[in-house]
N, C-alpha and C positions, 0 to 999 in steps of 0.2 A: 504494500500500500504506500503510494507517495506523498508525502508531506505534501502542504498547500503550503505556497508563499507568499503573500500578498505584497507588492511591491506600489507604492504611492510616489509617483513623480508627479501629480498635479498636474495644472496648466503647465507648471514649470518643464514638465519634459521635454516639451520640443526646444526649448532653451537647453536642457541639458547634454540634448543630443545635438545641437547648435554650436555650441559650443565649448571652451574649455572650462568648465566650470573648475573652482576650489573657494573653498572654504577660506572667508578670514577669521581669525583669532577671537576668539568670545571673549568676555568681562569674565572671569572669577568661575566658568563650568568647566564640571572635569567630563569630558565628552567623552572617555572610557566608562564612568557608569552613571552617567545619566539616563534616566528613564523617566520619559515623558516625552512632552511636544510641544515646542518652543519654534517663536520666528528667530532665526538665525541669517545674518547679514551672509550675501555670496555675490562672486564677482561671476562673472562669465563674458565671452565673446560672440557677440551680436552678429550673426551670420544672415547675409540674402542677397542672390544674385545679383548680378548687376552692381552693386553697393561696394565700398570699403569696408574692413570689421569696424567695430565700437566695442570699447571693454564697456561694460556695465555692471555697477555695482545696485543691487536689490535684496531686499530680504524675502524670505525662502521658508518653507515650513521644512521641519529636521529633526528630528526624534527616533525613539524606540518605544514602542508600547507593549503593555504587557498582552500578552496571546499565547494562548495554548491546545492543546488536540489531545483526545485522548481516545484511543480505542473502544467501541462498545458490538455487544452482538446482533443488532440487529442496521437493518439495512437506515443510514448510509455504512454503516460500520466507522463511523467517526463522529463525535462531537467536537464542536472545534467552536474558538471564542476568539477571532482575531479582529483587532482593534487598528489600523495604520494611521502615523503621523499625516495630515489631511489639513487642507487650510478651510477656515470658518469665515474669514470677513479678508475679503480682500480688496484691493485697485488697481485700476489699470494705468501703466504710464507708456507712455510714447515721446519718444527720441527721433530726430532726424540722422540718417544714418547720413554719412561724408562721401562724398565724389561718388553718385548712382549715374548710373547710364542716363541718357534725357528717356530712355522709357521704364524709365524703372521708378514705383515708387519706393522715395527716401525714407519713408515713414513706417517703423518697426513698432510694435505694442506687446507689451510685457505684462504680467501680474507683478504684483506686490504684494507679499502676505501682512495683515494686520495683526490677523488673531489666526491661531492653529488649535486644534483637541485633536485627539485620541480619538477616533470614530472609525464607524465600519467605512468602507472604502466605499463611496457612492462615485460612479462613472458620469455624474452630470459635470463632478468637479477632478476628479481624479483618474489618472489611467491604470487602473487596476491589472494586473496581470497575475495568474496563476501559474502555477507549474505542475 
């Protein structure tokens, strides 16, 4: 029986797979055991044809929540309780990206996380992916 994963990149993912995302340095979290979900500040490189990059710095939902599975005998033969770090209140901001082709628009839009929880991974806001 395969473990379920539940992976939450948010809006953010297609930023993440855009670009180079990394982490800047938190105030006072030890991010080895932190458990919860926290907006956390992250830089990445603004990618779309035509355009130049733009680093951009935004904050970002980033956590570990608690989730767990446990085997039982009857059909699904799993109970599982999984929670993913998920944004709750967010905004949009838009940047003009530098030297776009004349047909290309310069104008990139981003989220901004405000507020994040611990929640079941809802696909209105997040890209859930199983395994």
């Amino acid at each position: 029986m395969k473990l379920q994963h539940v992976v939450a990149l948010g809006s953010l993912s297609l930023l993440l797979l855009a670009g180079c995302l990394r982490a800047l340095k938190p105030s006072g979290i030890n991010l080895r055991t932190f458990v919860g979900c926290a907006v956390r500040e992250f830089t990445f490189l603004a990618k779309k044809p035509g355009c130049r990059r733009l680093r951009i710095t935004t904050d970002a939902c980033w956590g570990r929540c608690h989730t767990w599975e446990k085997p039982v005998l009857e059909p699904p033969y799993i109970e599982a309780y999984h929670r993913v770090c998920t944004y709750n209140v967010t905004k949009r901001e838009t940047v003009k990206l530098p030297r776009c082709a004349p047909n290309v628009d310069p104008f990139y839009t981003y989220p901004v996380a405000i507020r994040c929880d611990c929640d079941l991974c809802s696909t209105a806001t997040t890209e859930c992916e199983t395994a």
